[in-house]
N, C-alpha and C positions, 0 to 999 in steps of 0.2 A: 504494500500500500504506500502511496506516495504522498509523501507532504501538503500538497494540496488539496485531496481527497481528505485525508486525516483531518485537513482543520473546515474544510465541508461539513465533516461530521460531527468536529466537536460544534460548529456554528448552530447547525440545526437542531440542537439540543442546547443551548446555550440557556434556554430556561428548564431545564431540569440538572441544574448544578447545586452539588450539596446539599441535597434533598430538601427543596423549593417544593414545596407543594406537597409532600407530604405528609398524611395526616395521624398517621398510626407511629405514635411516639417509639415503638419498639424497629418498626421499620425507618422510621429514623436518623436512631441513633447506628443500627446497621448501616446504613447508608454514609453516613457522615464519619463515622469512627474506623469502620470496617473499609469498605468501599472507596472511598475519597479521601483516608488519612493521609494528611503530609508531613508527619513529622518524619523525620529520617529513625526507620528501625534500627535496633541490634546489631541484625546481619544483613544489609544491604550492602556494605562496602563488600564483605569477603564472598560473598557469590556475584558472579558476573554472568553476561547474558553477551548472546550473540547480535540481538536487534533493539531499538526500543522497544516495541511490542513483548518479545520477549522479557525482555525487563519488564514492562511495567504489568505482563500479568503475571511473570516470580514475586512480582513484589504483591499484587491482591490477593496470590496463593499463601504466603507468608502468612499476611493479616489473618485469610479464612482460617488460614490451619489453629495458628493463634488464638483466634478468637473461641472453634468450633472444638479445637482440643482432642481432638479424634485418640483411639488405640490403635487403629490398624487402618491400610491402604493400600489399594493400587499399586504397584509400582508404575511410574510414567518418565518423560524426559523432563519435568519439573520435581523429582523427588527429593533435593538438596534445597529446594524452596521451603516444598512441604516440610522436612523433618528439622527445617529453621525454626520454624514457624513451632513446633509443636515436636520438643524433644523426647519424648516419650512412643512417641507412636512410629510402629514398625510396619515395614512394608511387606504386605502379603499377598501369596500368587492368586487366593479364594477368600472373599468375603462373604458374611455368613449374615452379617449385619451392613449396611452404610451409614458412617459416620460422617463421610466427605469423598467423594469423588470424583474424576473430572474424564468427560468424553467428549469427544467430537463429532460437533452436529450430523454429519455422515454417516455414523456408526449407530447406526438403527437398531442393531442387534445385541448391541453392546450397554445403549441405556434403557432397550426393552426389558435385560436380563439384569440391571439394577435396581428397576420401580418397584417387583415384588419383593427385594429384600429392605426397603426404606421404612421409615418410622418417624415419627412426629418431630425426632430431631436428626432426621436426614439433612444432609445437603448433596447437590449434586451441581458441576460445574458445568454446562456444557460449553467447549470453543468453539470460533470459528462460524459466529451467527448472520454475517455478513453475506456466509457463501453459500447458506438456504434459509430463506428469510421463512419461508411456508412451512417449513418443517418446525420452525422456531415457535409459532403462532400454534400450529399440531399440539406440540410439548406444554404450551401455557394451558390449553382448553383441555390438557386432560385430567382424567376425574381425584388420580393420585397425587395432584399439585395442588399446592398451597396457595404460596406467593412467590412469583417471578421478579428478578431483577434484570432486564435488559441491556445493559453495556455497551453495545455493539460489538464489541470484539470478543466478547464469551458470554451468556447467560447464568445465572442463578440462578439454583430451581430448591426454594424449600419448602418441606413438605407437611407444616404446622398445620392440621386442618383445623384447630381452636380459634386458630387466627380466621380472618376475613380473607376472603381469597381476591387478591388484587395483582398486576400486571403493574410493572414498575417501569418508565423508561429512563434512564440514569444516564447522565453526562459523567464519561469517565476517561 
């Protein structure tokens, strides 16, 4: 994605920055803390990235990991983000449960075989929203999602169904 494109994106979201309009105090502080933190972490200096992009979603892996505190995971090409983020939690080849997980919008078979294992304090990553929009819009309207965080360049899917089910689009 090229610089011009990129700041198209962030323009047209220019009013959903730091969660503007947001009315559900929990979603929020998710948004503003999690999502959009700037303060400089921990571990941002000793892990590096190959792109911005990459960087800046090591660094909202970080935050999640951090924040969601997971025991086990995935293993993926962001694993030194996640166990930054959340030193405790080891990477596993079979989850039994989902604490936190991340796929790519493409991979159909891969977050159909994680909805049955989710639970109230699921999360689920999905990347890569830009390069099937329709698949993305699929994933919000289904019946095991909570509340969607939009990003453009990865979605959040959690799966609180206590909470209000709402569709977030987030300048990030």
């Amino acid at each position: 994605m090229n610089r011009i494109q990129q700041g198209l994106v962030w323009l047209s979201r220019i009013d959903k920055c730091r969660g503007f309009g947001i009315q559900s105090p929990t979603d929020y502080a998710f948004v503003r803390y999690v999502v959009n933190e700037h303060w400089p972490y921990y571990a941002y200096e000793t892990l590096k990235a190959n792109s911005w992009l990459e960087r800046k979603l090591g660094r909202l892996y970080l935050r999640l990991a951090n924040w969601r505190q997971p025991s086990a995971m995935l293993p993926d090409a962001y694993a030194a983000w996640w166990k930054s983020g959340c030193k405790r939690m080891r990477m596993v080849s079979q989850l039994h449960c989902v604490e936190l997980a991340r796929v790519e919008i493409n991979d159909t078979a891969g977050l159909e075989s994680l909805f049955p294992l989710c639970d109230e304090r699921s999360v689920i990553v999905v990347e890569g929203l830009w390069r099937n929009r329709q698949r993305w819009h699929h994933i919000e309207h289904d019946a095991c999602v909570g509340t969607t965080f939009d990003l453009y360049y990865c979605g959040i899917i959690l799966f609180d169904k206590n909470r209000y089910h709402h569709h977030y689009k987030i300048n990030f």
